[in-house]
C-alpha positions as CSV (number, residue, x, y, z in Angstrom):
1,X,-2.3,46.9,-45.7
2,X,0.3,44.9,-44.1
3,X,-0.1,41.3,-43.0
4,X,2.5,40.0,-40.3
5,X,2.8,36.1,-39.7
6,X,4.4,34.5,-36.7
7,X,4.5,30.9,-36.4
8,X,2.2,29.0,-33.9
9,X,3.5,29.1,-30.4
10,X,3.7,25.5,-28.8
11,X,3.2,25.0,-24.9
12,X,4.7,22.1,-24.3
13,X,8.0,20.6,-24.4
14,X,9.0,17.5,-25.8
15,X,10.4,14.7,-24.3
16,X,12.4,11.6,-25.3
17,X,10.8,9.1,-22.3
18,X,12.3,5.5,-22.1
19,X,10.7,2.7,-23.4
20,X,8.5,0.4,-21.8
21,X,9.9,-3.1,-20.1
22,X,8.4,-6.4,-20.3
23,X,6.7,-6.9,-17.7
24,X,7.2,-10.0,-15.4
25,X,5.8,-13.4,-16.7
26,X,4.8,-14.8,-13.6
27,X,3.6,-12.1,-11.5
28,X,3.6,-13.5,-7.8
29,X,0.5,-12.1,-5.4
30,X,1.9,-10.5,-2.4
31,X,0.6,-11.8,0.9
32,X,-1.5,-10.0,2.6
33,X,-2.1,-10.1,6.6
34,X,-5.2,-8.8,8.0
35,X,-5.1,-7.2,11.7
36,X,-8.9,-6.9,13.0
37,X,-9.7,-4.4,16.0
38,X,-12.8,-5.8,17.5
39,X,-15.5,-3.3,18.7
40,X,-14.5,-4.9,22.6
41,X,-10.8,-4.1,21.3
42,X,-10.2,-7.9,20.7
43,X,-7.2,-8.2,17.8
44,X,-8.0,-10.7,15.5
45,X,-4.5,-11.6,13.7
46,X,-5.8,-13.5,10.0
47,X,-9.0,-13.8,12.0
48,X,-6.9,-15.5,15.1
49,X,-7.3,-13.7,18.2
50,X,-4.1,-12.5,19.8
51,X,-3.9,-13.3,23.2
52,X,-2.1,-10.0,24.3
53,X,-0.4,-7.0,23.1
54,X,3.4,-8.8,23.1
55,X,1.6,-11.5,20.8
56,X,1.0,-8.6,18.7
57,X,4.7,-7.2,18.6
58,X,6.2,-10.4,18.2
59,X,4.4,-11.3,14.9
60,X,4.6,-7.9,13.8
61,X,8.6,-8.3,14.5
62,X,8.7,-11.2,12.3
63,X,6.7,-10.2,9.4
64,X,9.4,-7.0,9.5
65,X,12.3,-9.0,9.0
66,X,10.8,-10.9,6.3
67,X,13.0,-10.6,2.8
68,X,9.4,-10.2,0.7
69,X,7.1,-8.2,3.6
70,X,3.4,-9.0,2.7
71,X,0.9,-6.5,3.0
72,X,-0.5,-5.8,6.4
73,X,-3.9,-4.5,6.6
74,X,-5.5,-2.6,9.9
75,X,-9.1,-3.1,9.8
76,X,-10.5,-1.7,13.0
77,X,-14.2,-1.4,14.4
78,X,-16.1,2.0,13.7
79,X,-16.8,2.2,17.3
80,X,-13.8,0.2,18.8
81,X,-12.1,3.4,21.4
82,X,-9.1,4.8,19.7
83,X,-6.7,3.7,22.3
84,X,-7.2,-0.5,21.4
């Protein structure tokens, strides 16, 4: 009789990963700007209509050259066209 022993095979591969940092005391809620498309393709800006497309791009232009750019959400109508 011969009995062979090999030692236990390990599939993964260890890893020195870097500790965790505090995280931030105070965290600060980012803004959040909410662009409505209306089902008559009315844009609501924060619930504000927009009075025309260069409305549009000139807020959009600022909130780009913001230092801290808040969120912008697009929240359009289910059966607004695609091409409002």
């Amino acid at each position: 009789m011969l009995i062979i022993t090999i030692p236990i095979q390990n599939h993964s591969v260890n890893l020195n990963m870097p500790t965790n940092q505090a995280a931030p005391k105070n965290p600060v809620e980012p803004v959040v700007v909410n662009i409505d498309v209306d089902f008559d393709g009315t844009v609501l800006w924060n619930g504000v209509a927009v009075a025309n497309r260069n409305e549009l791009e000139a807020k959009l232009t600022e909130v780009a050259t913001q230092a801290d750019q808040p969120e912008v959400h697009l929240r359009p109508n289910a059966v607004v066209p695609y091409k409002s």
